[in-house]
C-alpha positions in Angstrom: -155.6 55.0 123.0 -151.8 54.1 122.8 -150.0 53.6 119.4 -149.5 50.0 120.4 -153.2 49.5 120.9 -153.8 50.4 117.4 -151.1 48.3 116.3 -152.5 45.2 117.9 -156.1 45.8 116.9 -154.0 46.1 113.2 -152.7 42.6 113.4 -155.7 41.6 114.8 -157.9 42.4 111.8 -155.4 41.0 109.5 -155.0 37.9 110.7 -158.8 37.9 110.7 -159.0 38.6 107.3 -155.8 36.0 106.1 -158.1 33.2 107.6 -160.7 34.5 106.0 -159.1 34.7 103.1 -157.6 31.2 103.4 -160.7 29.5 104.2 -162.0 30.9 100.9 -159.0 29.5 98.8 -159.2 26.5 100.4 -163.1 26.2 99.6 -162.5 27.2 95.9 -159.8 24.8 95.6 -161.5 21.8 96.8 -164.6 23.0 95.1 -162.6 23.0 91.6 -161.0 19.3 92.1 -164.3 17.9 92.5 -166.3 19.3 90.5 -164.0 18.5 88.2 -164.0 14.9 89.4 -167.8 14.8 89.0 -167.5 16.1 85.7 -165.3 13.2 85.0 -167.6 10.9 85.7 -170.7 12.5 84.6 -172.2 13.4 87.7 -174.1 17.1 88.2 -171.7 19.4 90.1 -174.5 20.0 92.9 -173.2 16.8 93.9 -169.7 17.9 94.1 -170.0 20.8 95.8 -172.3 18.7 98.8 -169.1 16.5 98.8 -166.9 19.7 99.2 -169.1 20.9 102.0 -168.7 17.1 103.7 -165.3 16.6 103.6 -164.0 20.3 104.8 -166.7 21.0 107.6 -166.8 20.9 111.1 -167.8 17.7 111.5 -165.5 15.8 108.7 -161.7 16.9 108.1 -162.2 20.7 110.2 -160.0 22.5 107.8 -163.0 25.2 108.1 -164.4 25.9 111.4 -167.9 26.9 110.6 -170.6 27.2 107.5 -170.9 30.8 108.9 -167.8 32.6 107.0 -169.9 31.6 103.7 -174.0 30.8 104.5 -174.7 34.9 103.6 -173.4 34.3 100.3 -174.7 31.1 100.2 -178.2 33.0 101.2 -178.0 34.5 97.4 -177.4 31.8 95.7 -181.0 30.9 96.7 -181.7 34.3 95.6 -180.5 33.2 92.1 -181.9 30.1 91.7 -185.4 31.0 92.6 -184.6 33.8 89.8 -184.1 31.4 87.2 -186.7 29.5 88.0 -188.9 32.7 88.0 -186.8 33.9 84.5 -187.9 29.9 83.1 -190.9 29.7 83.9 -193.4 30.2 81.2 -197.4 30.7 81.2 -197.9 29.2 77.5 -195.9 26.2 78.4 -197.7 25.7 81.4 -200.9 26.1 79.8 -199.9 23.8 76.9 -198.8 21.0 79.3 -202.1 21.7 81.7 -203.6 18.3 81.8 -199.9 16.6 82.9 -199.1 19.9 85.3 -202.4 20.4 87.0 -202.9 16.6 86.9 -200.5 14.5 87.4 -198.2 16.8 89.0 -200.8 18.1 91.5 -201.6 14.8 92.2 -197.6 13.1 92.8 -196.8 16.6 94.9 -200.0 16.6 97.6 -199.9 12.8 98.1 -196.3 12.5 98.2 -196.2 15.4 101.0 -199.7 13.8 102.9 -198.1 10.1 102.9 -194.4 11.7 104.2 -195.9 13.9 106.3 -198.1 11.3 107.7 -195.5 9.1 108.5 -193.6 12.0 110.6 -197.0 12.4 112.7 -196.9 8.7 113.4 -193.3 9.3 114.6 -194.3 11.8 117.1 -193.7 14.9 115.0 -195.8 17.9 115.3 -198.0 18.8 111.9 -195.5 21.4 111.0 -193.0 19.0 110.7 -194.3 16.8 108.9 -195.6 19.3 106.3 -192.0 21.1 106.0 -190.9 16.8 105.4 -193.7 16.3 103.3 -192.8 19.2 101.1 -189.4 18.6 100.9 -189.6 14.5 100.2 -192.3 15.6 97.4 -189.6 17.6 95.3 -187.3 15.9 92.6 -184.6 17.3 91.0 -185.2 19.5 88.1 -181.6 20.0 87.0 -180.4 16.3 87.0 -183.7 14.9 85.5 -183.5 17.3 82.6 -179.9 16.7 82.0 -180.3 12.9 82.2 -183.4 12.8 79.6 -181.8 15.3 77.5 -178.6 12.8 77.2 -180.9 10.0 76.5 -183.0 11.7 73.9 -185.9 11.3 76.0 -187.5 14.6 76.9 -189.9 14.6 73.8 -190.8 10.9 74.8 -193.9 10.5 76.7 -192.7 9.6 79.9 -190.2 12.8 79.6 -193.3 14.8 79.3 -194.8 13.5 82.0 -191.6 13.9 84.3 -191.6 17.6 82.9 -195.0 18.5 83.5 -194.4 17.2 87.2 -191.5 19.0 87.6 -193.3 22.1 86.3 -195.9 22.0 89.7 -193.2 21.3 91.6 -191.7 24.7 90.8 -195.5 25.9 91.6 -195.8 24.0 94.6 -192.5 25.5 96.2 -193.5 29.3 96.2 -196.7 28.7 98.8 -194.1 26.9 101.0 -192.1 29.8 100.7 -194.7 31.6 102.1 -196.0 29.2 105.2 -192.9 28.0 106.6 -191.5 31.1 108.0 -194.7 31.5 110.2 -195.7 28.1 111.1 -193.6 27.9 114.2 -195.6 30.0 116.2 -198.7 29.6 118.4 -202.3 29.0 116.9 -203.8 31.6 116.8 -200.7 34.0 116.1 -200.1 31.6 113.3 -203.2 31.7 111.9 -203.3 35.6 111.8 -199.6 35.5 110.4 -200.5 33.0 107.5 -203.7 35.1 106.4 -201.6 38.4 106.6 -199.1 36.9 104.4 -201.9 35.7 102.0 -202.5 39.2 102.0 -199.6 40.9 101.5 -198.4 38.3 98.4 -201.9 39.1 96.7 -201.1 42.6 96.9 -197.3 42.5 96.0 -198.5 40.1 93.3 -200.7 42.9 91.9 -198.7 45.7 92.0 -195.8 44.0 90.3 -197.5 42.4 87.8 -200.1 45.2 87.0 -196.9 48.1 87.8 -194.0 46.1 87.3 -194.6 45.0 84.2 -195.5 48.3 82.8 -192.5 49.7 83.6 -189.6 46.5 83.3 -190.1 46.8 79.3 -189.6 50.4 79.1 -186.9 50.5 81.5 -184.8 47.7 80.1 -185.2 48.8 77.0 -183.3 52.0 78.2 -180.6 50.7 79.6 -180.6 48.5 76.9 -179.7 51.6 75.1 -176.8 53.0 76.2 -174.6 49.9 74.5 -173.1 49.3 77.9 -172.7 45.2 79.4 -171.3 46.6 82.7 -174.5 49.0 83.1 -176.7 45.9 81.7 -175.7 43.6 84.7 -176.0 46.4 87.0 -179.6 46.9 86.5 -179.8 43.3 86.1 -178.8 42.8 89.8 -180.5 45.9 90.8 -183.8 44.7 89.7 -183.4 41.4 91.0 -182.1 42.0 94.2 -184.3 45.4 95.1 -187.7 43.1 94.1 -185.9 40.3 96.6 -185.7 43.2 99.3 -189.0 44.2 99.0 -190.4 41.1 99.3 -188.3 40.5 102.2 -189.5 43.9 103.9 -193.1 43.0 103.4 -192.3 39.9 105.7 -192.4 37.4 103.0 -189.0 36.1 101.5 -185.9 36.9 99.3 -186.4 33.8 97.5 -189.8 34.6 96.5 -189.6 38.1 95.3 -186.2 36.6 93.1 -188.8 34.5 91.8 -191.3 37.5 91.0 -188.3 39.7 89.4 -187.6 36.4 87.7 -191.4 36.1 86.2 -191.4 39.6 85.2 -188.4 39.8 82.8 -189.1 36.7 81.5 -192.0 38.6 79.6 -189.3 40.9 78.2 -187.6 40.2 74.9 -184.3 40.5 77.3 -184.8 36.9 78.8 -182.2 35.1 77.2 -179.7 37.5 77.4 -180.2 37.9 81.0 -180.1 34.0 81.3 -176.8 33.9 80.0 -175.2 37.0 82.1 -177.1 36.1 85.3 -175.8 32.1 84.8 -172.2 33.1 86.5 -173.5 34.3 89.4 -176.2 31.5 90.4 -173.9 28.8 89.4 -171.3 30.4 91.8 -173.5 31.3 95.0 -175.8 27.9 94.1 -172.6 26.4 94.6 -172.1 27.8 98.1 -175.0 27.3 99.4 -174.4 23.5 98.4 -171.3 23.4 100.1 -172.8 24.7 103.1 -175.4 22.0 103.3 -172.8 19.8 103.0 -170.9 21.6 105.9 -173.9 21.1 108.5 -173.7 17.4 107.8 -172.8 15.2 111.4 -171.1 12.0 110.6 -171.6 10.9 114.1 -175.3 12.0 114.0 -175.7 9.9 110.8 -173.8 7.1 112.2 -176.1 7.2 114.8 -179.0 6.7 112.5 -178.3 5.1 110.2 -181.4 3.0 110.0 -183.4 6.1 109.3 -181.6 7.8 106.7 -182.1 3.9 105.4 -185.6 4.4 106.0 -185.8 7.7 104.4 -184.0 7.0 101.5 -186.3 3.5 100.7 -189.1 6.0 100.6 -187.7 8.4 98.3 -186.2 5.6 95.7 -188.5 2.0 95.7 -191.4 4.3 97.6 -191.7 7.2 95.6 -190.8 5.5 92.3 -193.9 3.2 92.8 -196.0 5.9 94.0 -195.5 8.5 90.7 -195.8 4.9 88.6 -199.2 4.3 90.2 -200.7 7.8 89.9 -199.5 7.6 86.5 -200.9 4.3 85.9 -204.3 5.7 87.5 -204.3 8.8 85.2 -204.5 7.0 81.9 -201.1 6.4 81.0 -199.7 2.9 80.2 -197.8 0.8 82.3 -194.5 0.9 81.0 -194.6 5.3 80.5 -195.5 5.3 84.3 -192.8 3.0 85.5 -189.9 5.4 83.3 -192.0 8.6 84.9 -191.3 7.3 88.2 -187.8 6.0 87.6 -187.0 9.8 86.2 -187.9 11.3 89.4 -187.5 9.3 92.6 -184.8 11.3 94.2 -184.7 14.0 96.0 -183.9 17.7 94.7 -182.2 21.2 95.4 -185.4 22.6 96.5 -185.5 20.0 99.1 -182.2 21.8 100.5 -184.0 25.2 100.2 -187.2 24.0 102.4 -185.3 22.1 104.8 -182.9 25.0 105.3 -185.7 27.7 105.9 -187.3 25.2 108.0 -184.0 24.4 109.9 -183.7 28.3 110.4 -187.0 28.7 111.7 -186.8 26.2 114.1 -189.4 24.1 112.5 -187.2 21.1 111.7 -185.1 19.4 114.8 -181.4 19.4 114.0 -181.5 15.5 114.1 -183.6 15.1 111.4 -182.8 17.5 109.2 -179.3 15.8 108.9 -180.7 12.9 108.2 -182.9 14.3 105.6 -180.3 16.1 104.0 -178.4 12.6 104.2 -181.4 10.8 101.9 -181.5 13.2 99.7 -178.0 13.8 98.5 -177.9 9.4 98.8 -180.9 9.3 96.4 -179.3 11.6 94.3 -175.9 9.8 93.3 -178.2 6.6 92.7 -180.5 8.6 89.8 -177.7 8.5 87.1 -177.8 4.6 87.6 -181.1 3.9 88.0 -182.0 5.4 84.7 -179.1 3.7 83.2 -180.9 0.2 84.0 -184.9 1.7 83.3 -185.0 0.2 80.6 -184.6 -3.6 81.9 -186.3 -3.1 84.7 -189.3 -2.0 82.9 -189.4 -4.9 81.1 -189.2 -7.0 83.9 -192.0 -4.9 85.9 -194.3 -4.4 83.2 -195.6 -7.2 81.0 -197.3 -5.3 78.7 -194.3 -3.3 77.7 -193.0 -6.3 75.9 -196.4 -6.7 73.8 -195.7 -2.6 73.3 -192.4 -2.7 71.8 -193.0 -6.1 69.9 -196.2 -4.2 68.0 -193.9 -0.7 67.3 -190.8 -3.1 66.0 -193.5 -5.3 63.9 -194.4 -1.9 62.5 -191.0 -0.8 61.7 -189.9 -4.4 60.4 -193.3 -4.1 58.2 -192.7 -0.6 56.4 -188.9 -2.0 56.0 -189.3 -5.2 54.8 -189.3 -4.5 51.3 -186.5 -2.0 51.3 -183.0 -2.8 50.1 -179.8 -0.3 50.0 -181.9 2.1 51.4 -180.5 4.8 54.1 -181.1 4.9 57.9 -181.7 7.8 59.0 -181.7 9.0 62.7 -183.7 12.1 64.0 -186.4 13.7 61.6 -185.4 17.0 62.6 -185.1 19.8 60.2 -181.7 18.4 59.4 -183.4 14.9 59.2 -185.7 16.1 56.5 -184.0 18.1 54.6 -181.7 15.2 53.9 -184.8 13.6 52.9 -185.7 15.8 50.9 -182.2 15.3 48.8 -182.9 11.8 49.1 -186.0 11.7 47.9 -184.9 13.9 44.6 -182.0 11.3 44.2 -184.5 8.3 44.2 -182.3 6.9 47.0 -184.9 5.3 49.7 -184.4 5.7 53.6 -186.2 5.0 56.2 -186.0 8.0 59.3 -186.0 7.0 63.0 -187.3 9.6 65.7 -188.6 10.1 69.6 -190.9 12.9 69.1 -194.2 11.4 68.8 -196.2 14.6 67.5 -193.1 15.1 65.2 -193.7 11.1 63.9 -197.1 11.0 63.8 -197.7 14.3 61.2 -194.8 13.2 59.0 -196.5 9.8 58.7 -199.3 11.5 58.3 -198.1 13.4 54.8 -196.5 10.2 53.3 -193.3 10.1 54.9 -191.2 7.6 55.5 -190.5 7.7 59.5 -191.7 6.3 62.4 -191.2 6.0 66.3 -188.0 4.7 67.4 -185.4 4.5 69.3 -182.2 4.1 67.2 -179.9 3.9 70.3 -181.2 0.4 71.0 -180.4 -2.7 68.4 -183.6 -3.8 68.4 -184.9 -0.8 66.6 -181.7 -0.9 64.3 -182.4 -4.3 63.3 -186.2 -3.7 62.7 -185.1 -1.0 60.6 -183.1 -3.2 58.2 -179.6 -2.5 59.1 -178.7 -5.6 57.7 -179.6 -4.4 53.7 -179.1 -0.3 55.1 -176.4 1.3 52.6 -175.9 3.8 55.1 -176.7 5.4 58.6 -176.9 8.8 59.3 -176.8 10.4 62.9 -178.8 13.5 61.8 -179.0 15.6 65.6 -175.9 16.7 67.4 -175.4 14.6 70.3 -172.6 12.8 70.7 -173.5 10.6 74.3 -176.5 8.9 71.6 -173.8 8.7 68.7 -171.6 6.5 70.2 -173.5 4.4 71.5 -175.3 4.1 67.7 -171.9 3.4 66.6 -170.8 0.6 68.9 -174.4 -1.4 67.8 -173.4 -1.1 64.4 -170.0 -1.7 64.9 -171.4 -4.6 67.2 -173.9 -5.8 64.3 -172.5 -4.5 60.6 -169.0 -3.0 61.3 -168.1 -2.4 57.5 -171.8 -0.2 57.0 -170.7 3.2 56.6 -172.1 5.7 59.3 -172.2 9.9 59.1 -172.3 12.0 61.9 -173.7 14.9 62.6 -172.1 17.2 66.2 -172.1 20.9 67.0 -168.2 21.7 66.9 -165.0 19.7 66.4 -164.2 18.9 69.7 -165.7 15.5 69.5 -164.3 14.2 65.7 -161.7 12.0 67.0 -163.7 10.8 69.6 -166.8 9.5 67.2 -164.1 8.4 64.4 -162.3 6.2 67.1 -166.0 4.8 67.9 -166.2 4.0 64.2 -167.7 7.0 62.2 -167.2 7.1 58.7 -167.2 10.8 58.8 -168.6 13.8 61.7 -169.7 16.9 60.0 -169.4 19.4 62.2 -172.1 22.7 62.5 -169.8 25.1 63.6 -167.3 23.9 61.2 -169.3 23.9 57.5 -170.8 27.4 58.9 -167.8 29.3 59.2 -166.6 27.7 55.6 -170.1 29.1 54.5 -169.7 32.5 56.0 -165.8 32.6 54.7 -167.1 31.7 51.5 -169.7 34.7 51.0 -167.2 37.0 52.4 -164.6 36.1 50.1 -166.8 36.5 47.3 -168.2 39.8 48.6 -165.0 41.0 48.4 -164.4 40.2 45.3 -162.1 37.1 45.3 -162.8 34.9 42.0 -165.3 32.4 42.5 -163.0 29.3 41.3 -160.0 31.0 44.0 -162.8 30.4 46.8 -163.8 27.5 45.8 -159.9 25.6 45.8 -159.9 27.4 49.2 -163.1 25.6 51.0 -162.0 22.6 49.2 -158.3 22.8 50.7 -160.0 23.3 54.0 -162.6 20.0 54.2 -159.7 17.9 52.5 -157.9 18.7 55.8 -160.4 18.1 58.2 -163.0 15.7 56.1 -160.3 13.0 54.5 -163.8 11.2 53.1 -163.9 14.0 50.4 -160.5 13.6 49.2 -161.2 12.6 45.6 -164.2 14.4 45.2 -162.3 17.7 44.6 -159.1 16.5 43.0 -160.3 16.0 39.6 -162.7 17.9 37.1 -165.3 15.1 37.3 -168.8 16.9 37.1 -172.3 15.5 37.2 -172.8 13.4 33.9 -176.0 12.6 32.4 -177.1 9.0 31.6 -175.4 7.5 29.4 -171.8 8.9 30.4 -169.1 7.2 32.7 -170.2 6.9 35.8 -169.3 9.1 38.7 -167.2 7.8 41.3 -168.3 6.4 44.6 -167.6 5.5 48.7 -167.9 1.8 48.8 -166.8 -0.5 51.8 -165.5 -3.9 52.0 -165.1 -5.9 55.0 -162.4 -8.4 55.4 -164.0 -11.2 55.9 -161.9 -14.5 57.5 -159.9 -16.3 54.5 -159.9 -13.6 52.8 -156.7 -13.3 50.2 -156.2 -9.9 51.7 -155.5 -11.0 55.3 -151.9 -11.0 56.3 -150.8 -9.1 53.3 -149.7 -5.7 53.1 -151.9 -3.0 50.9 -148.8 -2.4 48.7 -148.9 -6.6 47.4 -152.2 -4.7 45.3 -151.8 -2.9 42.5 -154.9 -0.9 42.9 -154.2 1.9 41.5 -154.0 0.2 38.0 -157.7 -0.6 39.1 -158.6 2.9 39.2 -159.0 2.6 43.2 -158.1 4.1 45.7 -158.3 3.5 49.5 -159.4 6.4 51.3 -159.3 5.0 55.2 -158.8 2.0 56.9 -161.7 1.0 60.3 -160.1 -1.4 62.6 -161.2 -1.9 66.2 -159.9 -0.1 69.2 -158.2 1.9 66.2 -158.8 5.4 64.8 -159.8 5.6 61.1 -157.0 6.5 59.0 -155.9 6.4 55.7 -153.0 3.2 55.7 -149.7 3.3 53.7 -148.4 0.7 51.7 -146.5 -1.3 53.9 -149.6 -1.8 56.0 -150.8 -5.0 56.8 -154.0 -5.8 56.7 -156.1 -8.1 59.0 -159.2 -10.2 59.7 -162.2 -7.4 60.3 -160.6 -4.2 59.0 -163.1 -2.3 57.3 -161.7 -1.1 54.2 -163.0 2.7 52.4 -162.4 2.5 48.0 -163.5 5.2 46.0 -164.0 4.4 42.3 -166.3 3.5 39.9 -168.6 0.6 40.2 -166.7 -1.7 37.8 -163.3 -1.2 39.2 -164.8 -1.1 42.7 -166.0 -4.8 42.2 -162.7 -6.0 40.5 -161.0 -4.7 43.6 -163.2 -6.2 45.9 -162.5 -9.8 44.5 -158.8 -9.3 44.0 -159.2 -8.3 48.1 -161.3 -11.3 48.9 -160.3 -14.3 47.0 -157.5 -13.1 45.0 -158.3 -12.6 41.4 
């Protein structure tokens, strides 16, 4: 062959690989800018990456041929995701939650399939359609439903038990479909010998790697383990996961189910969170790809074309399906206003949908028609979730008339055990931060009255004497049950900032000048919650590092009084609320000695002498007070200057002893 004949098969293969290589940038680019859009707006990335897939395929903008250049790596992030479902899936849980799992959850998955299914043989489908429909239609989505209860501090509720536990045999419930659906398209008979042979063969792979393979995954992990090396750690990480895939594959069965297997197996290992965490890249990057290829295979003009029955579909999944897990719900016990919430948590449709539908499409179960239609419902049922939970609440109301009778007895309950309470201290979440507060509480003689949505949690505390019951302190009418009106002060007690604020606006709404103390993770939300109208945030990874600093100083042996100015230097920076507190040498007196300084907040109410007048017309400071911040709406606390003028509804932060405290307070409000 001619040098010029090598030369053009050079060029060739370069050019091959520059569009290639641009296609690739151009997928991670638009991947990037949406998800980061979703983010934005708090929707799941999933859903970014199927609008990615949409708007750069074949059949949208064409700025990438064909889903080919990326379905194989797309083809492993199935691998992964069936892994982590295989690496999260526990036995105890599932044998703790077996009543809701095996109830429940067997129940919403085989009559959601029969009734979908069903309905595609009444359409002129063949049976194997309809099952592969059926299967699909019956899963919800396991990543957005967790996400969404977890913001609403819901998953310990009963209803986000219930959606768990489904979710749970809905995992289960995928793994036999795995199995059939690669060997239902062909003839009777054939099929029939094909489906017991793959009966077979999962029994035996089953036994060997859980009577084998766990034997030796302990041993062998621990190992590699061994050798101290994160490079060697993933690559036996990826070995193991990807060799079980492979020999599940060879046996005739699937790579997503023996990712599932490898998944089960190390999950017994201590090494299961550890491999969560390294594994979490690579899923969240291939998941993403195989997302954007769904999106890809979606026909506009297809969809335009039926557009009544993607309508159709997507009636079933939301109104449909919601009604149906309500009603089996309702049938199994639970009341009426728990099985609406079940059903509102998990009326869409979910990733494993994709998975079946795909495998389906690929085996030619599933005509190309429908499955973009299908894939169309889906993705349409899930952008509605996030805003059909935001409006449960009111519709279960509406729906359910008992609900009201519910809520009416657990506010009369929490009105009751507060009625008699006065100053006391609202305190949000019993967790172990919760009751250790108590606990200080409780050896101060201040009373408080605790708020939390984990019944079990609730119903033992009550139980030993304590003062805490079920409720929702995200919602005003549990706030007001609670006596926020004579409170003397809230605490947020659990790290979530989504619930915090919207704490914060009721009582902003309701008692603006009531002092409220946050609790969040890191400091990356402070400004945030103190804009909303927090007092103070204290934050985890903040007052840890202080506490570590201070041990290390002191190992090393800095004087105790040197650490000390240091931590207090620090948390006058970043908490101004304790400015005072360290300035002076005031210690804890007994009774009988001056008093100890305190917070204490005054509101400005209209007429007040205060309004219109600037803070340097006061001579507090000849009081003995001092202002420590100043709350005004759609303004961040901060700690005003002289020349500041003051207006109607600023919420004004004194430290000083009672007596002064109350002298200020009428020179503020009426002037002398």
């Amino acid at each position: 062959m001619s040098e010029s004949s090598y030369n053009r098969g050079d060029l060739v293969l370069t050019a091959s690989i520059l569009v290639h290589l641009s296609s690739l940038l151009l997928l991670l680019a638009a991947a990037v800018v949406t998800v980061v859009l979703c983010r934005t707006v708090k929707l799941p990335a999933m859903l970014g990456y199927l609008l990615v897939g949409m708007l750069i395929g074949p059949h949208a903008l064409g700025l990438i041929a064909s889903g080919d250049e990326v379905t194989h790596l797309a083809e492993f992030g199935v691998v992964f995701l069936m892994f982590t479902l295989g690496l999260e899936f526990s036995l105890a849980k599932l044998n703790a939650m077996r009543r809701v799992v095996f109830g429940l959850g067997a129940a919403q998955v085989v009559t959601t399939a029969a009734l979908a299914g069903g309905a595609a043989m009444l359409a002129g489908y063949s049976w194997q359609v309809g099952l592969a429909l059926g299967g699909a239609m019956a899963m919800s989505s396991t990543a957005m439903v967790s996400k969404l209860l977890s913001e609403r501090n819901e998953l310990n509720a009963p209803h986000g038990q219930n959606a768990i536990g489904i979710l749970l045999f809905q995992d289960l419930a995928v793994v036999p479909m795995l199995i059939m659906l690669p060997v239902l398209g062909r003839p009777g008979e054939e099929m029939l010998w094909a489906l017991g042979l793959a009966a077979l063969k999962i029994v035996f792979v089953l036994v060997l790697l859980l009577n084998v393979g766990q034997k030796l995954m302990r041993p062998w992990f621990n190992l590699v383990a061994k050798q101290h090396s994160s490079e060697l750690f993933m690559l036996n990480l990826l070995m193991v996961t990807l060799g079980i895939a492979w020999l599940t594959e060879m046996a005739g069965l699937s790579l997503a189910l023996g990712a599932f297997l490898a998944g089960m197996l190390i999950a017994e290992t201590e090494y299961r969170y550890q491999v969560e965490d390294d594994i979490r890249p690579f899923r969240d990057l291939l998941l993403g790809l195989f997302f954007v290829t769904v999106g890809m295979n979606l026909n506009f003009g297809t969809l335009a074309q039926q557009w009544w029955l993607v309508l159709l579909l997507l009636v079933f999944l939301l109104p449909g399906k919601i009604l149906l897990i309500a009603a089996l719900a309702r049938a199994l016990g639970h009341t009426p206003g728990n099985s609406l919430r079940t059903g509102f948590a998990l009326g869409q449709g979910g990733e494993f949908a994709f998975v079946l539908l795909a495998l389906a499409a690929l085996y030619g179960l599933m005509p190309a028609e429908l499955h973009q239609v299908l894939i169309a419902s889906v993705v349409l049922s899930m952008l509605a979730t996030p805003f059909v939970l935001q409006h449960s609440d009111k519709l279960v109301l509406r729906l359910a008339a008992s609900e009201w009778m519910s809520m009416a007895a657990n506010l009369h309950q929490i009105a009751v055990r507060t009625m008699q309470s006065q100053g006391h201290v609202v305190v949000c979440g019993y967790g172990r931060s919760g009751q250790s507060l108590a606990r200080l509480l409780n050896q101060e003689e201040i009373p408080f009255f605790a708020l939390d949505l984990d019944p079990e949690k609730v119903r033992e505390a009550a139980a030993a004497g304590e003062s805490v019951v079920f409720g929702d302190a995200a919602k005003r009418e549990v706030l007001m049950a609670a006596g926020l009106m004579r409170a003397r002060a809230l605490i947020v007690t659990y790290a979530d900032t989504h619930s915090a604020l919207r704490i914060l606006e009721l009582v902003h709404q309701i008692r603006p000048e009531l002092p409220v103390i946050v609790r969040t993770y890191d400091d990356s939300d402070i400004d945030k919650l103190k804009a909303a109208g927090a007092a103070e945030v204290v934050a985890e990874i903040m007052e840890g590092s202080l506490m570590l600093a201070s041990h290390t100083l002191m190992m090393l042996g800095v004087p105790l009084n040197r650490v000390l100015k240091r931590i207090r230097a620090v948390r006058e920076d970043r908490y101004q609320m304790f400015r005072g507190f360290f300035r002076g040498t005031v210690e804890d007196l007994e009774d009988g000695e001056r008093p100890l300084p305190r917070l204490h907040t005054l509101l400005l109410v209209g007429g007040a002498n205060a309004v219109g007048k600037t803070l340097g017309e006061f001579d507090l400071a000849a009081l003995h007070v001092e202002v420590k911040s100043l709350r005004r709406k759609n303004m961040p606390p901060a700690q005003p200057s002289p020349d500041f003028e003051l207006a109607e509804g600023d919420v004004l932060v004194l430290l000083g002893d009672p007596e002064s405290l109350a002298a200020a307070e009428m020179l503020l409000q009426q002037g002398h």
